[in-house]
N, C-alpha and C positions, 0 to 999 in steps of 0.2 A: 191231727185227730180225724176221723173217718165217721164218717155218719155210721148209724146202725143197720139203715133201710133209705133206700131212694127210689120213687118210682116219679113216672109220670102217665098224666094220663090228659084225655078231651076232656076241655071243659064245655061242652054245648051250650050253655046258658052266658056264657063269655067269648064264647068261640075264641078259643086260645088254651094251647098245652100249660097244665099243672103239673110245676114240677112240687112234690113232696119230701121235704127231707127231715129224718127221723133224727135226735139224736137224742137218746134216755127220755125221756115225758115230753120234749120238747118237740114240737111239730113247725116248719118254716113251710110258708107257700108260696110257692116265687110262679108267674105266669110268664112267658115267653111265647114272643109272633112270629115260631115257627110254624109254615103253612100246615094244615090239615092233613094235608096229603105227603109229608115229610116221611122220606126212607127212617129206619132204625138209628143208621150212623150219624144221621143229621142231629136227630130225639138226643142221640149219647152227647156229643158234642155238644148240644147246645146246652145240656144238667151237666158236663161236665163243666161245660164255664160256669154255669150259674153256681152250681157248689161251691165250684174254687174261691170266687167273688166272695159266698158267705163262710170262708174261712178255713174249709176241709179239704180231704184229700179225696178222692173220689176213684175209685174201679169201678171202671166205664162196663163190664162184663155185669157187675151185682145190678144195673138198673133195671128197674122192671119197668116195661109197658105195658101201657094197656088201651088197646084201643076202642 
């Protein structure tokens, strides 16, 4: 099954990437201590593990960042 939406984003108030994953009303917020200053490939990589973990399949191209 494939989420609907995936992004991630800075958490400031956590200092730590939020990852977001959508699937139908349902919302999962997983936080991961990739550096701040972490390339895109890294951001993808690290939501695509996290997704896989929470049971999906994930296209590493659909995630949105935001920094």
């Amino acid at each position: 099954m494939r989420p609907e939406r995936v992004e991630v984003l800075w958490d400031a108030a956590k200092s730590k990437w939020l990852i977001r994953i959508e699937v139908g009303e349902e919302v999962i917020r997983r936080r991961c201590d990739v550096p701040k200053n972490a390339d895109d490939q890294t951001l993808r990589s690290a939501v695509q593990k996290t997704v896989e973990d929470e049971g999906y399949e994930l296209d590493v191209t659909s995630v949105s960042i935001r920094r």
